[in-house]
C-alpha positions in Angstrom: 0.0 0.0 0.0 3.1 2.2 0.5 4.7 1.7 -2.4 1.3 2.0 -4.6 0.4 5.4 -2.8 3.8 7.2 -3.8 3.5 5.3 -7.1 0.3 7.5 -7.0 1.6 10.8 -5.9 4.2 10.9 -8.4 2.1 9.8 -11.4 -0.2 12.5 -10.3 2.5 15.4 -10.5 4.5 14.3 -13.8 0.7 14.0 -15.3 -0.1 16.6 -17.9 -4.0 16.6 -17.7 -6.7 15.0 -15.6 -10.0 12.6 -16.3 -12.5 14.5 -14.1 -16.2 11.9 -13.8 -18.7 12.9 -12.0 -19.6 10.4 -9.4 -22.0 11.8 -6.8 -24.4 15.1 -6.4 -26.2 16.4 -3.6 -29.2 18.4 -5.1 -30.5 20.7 -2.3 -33.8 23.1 -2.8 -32.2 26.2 -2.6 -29.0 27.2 -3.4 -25.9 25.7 -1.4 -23.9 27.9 1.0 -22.1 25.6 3.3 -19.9 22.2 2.4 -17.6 20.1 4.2 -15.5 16.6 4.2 -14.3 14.4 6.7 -10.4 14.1 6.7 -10.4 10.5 8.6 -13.4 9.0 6.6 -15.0 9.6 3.0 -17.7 12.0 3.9 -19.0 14.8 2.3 -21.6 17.3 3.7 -23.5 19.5 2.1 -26.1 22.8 3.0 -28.9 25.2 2.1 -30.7 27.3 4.4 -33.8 24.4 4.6 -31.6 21.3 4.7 -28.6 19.4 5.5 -27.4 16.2 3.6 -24.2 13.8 3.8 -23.2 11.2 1.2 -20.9 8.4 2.0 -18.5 6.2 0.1 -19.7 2.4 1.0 -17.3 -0.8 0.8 -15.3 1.5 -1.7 -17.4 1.4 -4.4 -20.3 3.4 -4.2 -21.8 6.6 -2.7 -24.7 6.6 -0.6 -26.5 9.5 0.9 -26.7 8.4 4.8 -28.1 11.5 6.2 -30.5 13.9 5.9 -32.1 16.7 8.4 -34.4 19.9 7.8 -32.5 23.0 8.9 -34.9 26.1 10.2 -33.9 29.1 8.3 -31.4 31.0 10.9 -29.4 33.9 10.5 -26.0 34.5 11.3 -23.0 32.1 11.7 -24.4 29.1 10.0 -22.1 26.5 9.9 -21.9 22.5 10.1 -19.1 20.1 11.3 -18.1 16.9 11.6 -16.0 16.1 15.0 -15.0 12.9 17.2 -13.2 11.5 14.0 -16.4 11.9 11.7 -18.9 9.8 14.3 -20.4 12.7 15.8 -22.4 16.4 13.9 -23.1 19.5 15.1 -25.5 21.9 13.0 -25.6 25.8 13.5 -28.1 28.0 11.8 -27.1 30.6 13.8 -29.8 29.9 16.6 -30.3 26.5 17.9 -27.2 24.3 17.9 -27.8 20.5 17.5 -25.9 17.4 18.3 -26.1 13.9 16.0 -24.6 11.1 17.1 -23.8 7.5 14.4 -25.2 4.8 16.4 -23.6 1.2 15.6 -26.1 0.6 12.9 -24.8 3.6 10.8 -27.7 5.7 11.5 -27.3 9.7 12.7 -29.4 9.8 16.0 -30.2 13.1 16.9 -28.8 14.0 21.2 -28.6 17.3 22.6 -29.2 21.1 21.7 -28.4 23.3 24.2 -30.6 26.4 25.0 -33.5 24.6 23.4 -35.4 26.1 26.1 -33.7 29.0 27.1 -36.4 31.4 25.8 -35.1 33.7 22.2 -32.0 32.9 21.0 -30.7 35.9 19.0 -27.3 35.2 18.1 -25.7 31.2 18.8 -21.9 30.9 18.3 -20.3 27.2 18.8 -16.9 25.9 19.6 -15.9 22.6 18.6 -12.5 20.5 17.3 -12.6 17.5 15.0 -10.9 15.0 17.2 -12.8 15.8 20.4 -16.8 15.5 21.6 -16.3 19.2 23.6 -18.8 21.8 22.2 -19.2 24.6 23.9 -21.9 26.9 22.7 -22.2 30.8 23.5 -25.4 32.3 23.1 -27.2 35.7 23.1 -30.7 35.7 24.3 -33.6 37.5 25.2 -35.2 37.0 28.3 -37.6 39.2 30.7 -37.4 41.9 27.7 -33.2 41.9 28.4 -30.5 40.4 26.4 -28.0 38.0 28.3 -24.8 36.5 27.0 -24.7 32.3 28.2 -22.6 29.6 27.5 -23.4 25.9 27.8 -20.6 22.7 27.3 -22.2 19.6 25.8 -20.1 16.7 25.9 -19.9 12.6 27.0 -19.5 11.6 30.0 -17.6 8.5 31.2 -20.8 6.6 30.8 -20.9 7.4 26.8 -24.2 9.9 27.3 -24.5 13.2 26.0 -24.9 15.9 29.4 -25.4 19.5 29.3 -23.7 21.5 31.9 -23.7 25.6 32.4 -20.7 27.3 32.0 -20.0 30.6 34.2 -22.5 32.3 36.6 -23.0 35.7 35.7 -25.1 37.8 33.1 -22.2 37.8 30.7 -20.4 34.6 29.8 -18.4 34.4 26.6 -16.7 32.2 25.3 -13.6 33.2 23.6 -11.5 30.2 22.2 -11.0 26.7 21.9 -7.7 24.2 22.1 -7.3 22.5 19.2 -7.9 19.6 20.8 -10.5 20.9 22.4 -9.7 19.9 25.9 -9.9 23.8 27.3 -11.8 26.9 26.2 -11.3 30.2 27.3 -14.0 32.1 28.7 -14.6 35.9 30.2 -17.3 36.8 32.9 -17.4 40.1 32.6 -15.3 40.2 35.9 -12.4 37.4 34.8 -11.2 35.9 32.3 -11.1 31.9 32.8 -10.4 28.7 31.2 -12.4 25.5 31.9 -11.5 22.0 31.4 -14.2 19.2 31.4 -13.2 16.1 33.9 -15.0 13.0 34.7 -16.2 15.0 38.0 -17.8 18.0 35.7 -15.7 21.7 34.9 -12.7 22.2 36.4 -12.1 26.1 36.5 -9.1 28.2 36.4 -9.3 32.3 36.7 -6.4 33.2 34.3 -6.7 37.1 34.9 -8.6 39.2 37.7 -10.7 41.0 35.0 -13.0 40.5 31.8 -11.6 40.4 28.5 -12.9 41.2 25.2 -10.1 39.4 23.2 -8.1 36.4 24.2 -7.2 33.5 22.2 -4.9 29.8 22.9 -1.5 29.5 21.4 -1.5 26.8 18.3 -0.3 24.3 21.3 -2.4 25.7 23.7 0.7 26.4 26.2 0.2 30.3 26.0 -2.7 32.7 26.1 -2.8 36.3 24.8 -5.5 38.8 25.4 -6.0 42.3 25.8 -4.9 44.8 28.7 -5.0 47.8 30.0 -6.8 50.7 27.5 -5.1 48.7 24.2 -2.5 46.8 25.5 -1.8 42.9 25.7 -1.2 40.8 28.5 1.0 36.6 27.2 0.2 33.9 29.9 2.4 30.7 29.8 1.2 27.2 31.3 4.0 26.1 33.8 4.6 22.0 34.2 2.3 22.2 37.4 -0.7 23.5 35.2 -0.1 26.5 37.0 -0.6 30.0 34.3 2.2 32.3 35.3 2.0 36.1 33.5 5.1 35.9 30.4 5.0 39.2 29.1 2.8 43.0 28.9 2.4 44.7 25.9 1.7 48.1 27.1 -1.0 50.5 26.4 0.4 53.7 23.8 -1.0 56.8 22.8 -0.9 55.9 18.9 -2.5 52.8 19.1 -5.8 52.5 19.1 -8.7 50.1 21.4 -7.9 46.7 19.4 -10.1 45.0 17.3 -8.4 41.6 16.8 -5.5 39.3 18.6 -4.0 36.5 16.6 -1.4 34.2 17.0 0.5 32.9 14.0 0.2 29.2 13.1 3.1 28.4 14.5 2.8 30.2 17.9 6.0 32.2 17.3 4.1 35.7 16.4 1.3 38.1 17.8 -0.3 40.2 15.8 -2.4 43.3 17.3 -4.8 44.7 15.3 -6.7 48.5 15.4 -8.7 50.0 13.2 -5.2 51.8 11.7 -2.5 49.7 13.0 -1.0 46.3 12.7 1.5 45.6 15.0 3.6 42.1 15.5 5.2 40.9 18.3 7.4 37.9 18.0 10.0 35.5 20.5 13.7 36.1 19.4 16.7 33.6 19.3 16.8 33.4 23.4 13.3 33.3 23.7 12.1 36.9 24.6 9.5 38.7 23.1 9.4 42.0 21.8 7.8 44.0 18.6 8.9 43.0 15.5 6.8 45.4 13.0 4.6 48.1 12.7 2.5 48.2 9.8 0.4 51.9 9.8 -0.2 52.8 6.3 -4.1 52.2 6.1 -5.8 54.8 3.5 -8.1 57.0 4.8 -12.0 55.4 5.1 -10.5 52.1 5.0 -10.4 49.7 8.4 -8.3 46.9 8.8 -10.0 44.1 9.7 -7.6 40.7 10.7 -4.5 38.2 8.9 -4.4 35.3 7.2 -1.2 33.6 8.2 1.0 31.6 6.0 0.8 27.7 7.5 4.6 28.3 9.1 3.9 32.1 9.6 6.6 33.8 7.5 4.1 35.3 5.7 1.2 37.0 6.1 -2.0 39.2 4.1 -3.9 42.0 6.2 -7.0 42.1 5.6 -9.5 45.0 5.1 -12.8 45.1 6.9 -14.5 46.7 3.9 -13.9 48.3 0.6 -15.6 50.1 -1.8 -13.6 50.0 -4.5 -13.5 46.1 -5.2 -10.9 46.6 -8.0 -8.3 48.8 -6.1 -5.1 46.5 -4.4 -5.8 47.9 -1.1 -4.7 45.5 1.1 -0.9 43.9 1.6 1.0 41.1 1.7 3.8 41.0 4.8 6.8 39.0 5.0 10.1 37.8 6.7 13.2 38.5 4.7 16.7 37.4 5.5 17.1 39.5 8.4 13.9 38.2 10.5 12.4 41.6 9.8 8.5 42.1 8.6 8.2 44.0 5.2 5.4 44.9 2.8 6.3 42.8 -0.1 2.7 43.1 -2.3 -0.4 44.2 -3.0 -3.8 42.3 -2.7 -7.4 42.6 -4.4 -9.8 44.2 -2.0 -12.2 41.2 -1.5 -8.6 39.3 0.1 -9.0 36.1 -1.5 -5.7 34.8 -0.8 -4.3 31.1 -0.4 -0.8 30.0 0.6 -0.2 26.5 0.5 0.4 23.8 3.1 4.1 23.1 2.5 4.9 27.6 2.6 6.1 28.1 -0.8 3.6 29.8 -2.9 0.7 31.8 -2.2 -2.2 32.5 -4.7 -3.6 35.8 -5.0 -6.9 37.4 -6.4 -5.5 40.3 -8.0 -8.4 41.9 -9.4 -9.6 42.6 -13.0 -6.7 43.3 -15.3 -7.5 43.9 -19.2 -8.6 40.7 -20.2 -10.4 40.0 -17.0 -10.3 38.2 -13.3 -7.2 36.5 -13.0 -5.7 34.7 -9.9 -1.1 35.5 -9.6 0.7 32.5 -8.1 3.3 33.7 -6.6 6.6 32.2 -4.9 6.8 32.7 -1.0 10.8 33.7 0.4 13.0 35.7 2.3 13.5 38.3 -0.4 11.8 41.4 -0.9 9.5 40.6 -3.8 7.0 37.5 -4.6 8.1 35.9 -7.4 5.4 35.1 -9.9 5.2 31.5 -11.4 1.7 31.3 -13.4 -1.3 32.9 -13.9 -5.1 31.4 -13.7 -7.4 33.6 -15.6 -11.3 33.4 -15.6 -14.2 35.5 -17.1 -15.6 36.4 -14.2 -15.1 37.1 -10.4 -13.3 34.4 -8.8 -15.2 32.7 -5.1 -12.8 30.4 -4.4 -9.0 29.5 -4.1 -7.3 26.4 -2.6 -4.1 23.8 -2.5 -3.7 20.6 -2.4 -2.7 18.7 0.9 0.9 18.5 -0.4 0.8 22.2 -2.3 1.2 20.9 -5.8 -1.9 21.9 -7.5 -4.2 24.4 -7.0 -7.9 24.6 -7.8 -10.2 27.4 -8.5 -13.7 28.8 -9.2 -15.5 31.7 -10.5 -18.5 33.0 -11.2 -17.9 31.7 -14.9 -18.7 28.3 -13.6 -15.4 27.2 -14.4 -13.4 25.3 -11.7 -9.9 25.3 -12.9 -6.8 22.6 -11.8 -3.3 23.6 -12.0 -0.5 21.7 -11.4 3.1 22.0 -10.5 5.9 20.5 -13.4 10.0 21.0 -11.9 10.5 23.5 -9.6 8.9 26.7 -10.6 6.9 25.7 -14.0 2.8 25.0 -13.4 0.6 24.1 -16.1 -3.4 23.8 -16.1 -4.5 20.0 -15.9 -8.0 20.2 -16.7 -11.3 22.4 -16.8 -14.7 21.3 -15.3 -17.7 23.4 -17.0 -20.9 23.8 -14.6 -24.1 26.2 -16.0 -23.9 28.2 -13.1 -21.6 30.2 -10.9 -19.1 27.9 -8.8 -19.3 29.5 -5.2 -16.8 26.8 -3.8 -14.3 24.1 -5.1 -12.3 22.2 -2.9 -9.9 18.9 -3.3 -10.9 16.0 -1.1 -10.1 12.5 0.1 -6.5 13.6 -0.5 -6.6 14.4 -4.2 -8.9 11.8 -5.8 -11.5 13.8 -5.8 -13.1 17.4 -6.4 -15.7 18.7 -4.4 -17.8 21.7 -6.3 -20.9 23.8 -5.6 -23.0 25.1 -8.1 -26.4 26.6 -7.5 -28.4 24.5 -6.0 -26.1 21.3 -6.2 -22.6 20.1 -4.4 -20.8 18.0 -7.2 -18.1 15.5 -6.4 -15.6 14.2 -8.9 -12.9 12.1 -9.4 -9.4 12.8 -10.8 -7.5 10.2 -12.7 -4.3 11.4 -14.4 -4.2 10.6 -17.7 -2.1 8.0 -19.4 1.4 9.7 -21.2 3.1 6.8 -23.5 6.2 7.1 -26.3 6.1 6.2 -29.5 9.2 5.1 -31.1 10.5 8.3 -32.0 10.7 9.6 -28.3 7.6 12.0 -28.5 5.3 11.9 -26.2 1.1 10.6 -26.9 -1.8 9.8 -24.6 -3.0 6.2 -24.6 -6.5 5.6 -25.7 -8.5 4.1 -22.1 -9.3 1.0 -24.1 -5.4 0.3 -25.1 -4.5 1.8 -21.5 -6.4 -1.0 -19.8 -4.7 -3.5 -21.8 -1.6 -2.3 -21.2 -1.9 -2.8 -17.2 -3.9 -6.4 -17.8 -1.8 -8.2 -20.7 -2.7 -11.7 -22.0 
């Protein structure tokens, strides 16, 4: 199975073009907005604002839709995920949260919802990791003609059933982020800032800081904590071997910086970035371990808000986002980067909608870049330590493009657009990409993703979420050297001879 996998791979990247067959579609009503795939098991979700459905691949061979649930019409934060290693759902249309468990038959039974009967739900926000049954679920809602902030953990107890328990005690408890093993979340008060950890005896609580916090978020490995201080400052908490969390470092409050909007950590847990409405700011660890400000990024136009950053997977890059623009066709936002002397620069310029993707292995990044003469197109740039972005290829479509990704291994890309073209590109040598092939839908494509490694391609179109399946075409030589493809008829004889 090893040797037939990298066989695989490496047929995959020398190919020159791709068989794409459709082999699955989830029609919906209305149009779909939300779809997802389990990484552990071949299952694909899909959405609309009435209905959730899930196909799955069975013995191998064929795919069977296993699942199917109305969904009430909600209104912000909609969302659905797979967690517990793809044998537990949870379902948020941005009001009622609920909880589907596969029983040993196969079938999705539904368990738990909290706030069911907590009176108007306004707003519900939920907090959940794939590998772990911890949901924690913060919720706005209305009751006696006021508006109170609650949060709720749902999880299994040693006894394998679903329990409810409350989380906080006061008027206003939010929670503010997750581990990503979702083991501990983080959660303010109003008065304190705390982290709980479910036990076999219930929540264990630990008060973190002596006041409420607005912004506070968990390292990558969940050993740190950063949130805000002070009129815009920032406070870095570090988890000592006893368990104990032990104050690491203050970024202090200053006169040009304004009340922060956003904290984020880089992937890699070896940057900070604060964010105002004007100002980026980065704070990073140095060779010895101490932290300190590494960058100051100030140059917003005037009218224009920054709004968060999208972190290269290893953190050397990064692309600040705006939180609105009205001039979709302007390059207002930037991409930052390290160079050669650890130092944060402004290296490019980005579309205002910020549909950006840098791949998994942190050497390219693939950038909307607007509408040049002859329409959309998406730059793929090189990523590096030098002042500029290299540019390898460029993906055109004929209209706006929705959606960008890499492969798990960063050598192909795929796109979509409004054109309802979803577009494959792959990687040939070190810096030369080619397209590999072109699936047509009548309708614009608002999502296309790769799935089940790279076997298959998951796209959404109107009302319908498509799945295909890649198979690299066949490259022979005839006796001259020169290179042909091999008819499917001859290329099955060729792998079964007589």
């Amino acid at each position: 199975v090893e040797i037939m996998y990298f066989n695989l791979r490496e047929i995959s990247g020398q190919c020159l073009s791709f068989h794409a067959k459709c082999k699955a579609a989830m029609v919906h009503k209305n149009q779909v907005y939300i779809v997802q795939s389990s990484a552990d098991i071949p299952q694909i979700l899909s959405a609309c604002d009435t209905e959730i459905k899930m196909i799955e691949l069975i013995r191998g061979t064929q795919w069977v839709e296993t699942f199917s649930t109305p969904y009430d019409t909600g209104c912000v934060g909609d969302s659905i995920q797979l967690i517990a290693s793809g044998t537990c759902l949870v379902t948020n249309n941005g009001r009622h949260v609920k909880i589907f468990e596969r029983s040993p038959d196969g079938k999705w039974d539904y368990k738990i919802s909290p706030f069911e009967n907590s009176g108007n739900v306004l707003i519900c926000t939920e907090y959940a990791r794939p590998n772990s049954c911890n949901v924690f679920v913060t919720a706005l809602c209305k009751l006696n003609g006021r508006s109170e902030w609650s949060t709720k953990y749902c999880g299994k107890n040693s006894d394998g059933k679903w329990i409810e328990l409350p989380v906080g005690v006061t008027n206003r408890v939010i929670a503010c982020d997750v581990t990503r093993d979702g083991r501990c979340a983080l959660v303010s008060d109003g008065n304190n800032l705390l982290i709980y950890e479910p036990t076999d005896e219930g929540l264990e609580v630990n008060t973190l800081s002596d006041r409420g916090s607005r912004l506070a978020k968990f390292s990558p490995d969940g050993t740190r904590v950063v949130s805000d201080y002070g009129r815009n400052g920032a406070k870095i908490y570090i988890r000592s071997n006893q368990g104990d969390w032990l104050e690491e470092y203050i970024i202090h409050d200053e006169e040009d910086r304004h009340p922060l909007k956003n904290i984020q950590y880089s992937p890699d847990g070896t940057a900070i970035a604060l964010i105002d409405r004007y100002r980026v700011e980065i704070f990073g660890r140095d060779e010895e371990g101490a932290w300190g400000r590494q960058a100051v990024f100030d140059d917003i136009v005037r009218g224009h808000f920054f709004s968060k950053i999208i972190f290269s997977p290893y953190g050397t890059h990064g692309v600040i986002t705006l939180a609105s623009d009205i001039y979709p066709k302007k390059k207002r936002q930037r991409i930052i980067g390290k160079i050669n002397n650890s130092s944060w620069v402004r290296k490019a310029h980005v579309g205002s909608n910020g549909l950006v993707a840098f791949s998994p292995d942190d050497t390219h990044v693939a950038i909307f870049t607007g509408y040049a003469d002859i329409g959309p197109q998406i730059t793929l740039c090189e990523l590096s330590d030098e002042r500029k972005l290299p540019k390898v290829a460029t993906i055109e479509h004929g209209k706006k493009v929705r959606s960008i990704q890499f492969s798990d291994d960063g050598s192909h890309i795929i796109t979509g657009s409004d054109d309802g073209l979803v577009r494959i590109w792959g990687q040939l040598g070190n810096s030369r990409w080619i397209e590999k092939v072109v699936i047509k839908h009548h309708g614009w494509v608002q999502f296309a993703q790769f799935v089940m490694g790279m076997t298959h391609v998951l796209a959404c179109c109107n009302n319908e979420a498509n799945l295909y399946e890649l198979k690299p075409k066949a490259k022979v030589f005839n006796k001259h050297g020169m290179s042909r493809r091999m008819p499917r008829d001859k290329l099955q004889k060729a792998h079964n001879p007589v």
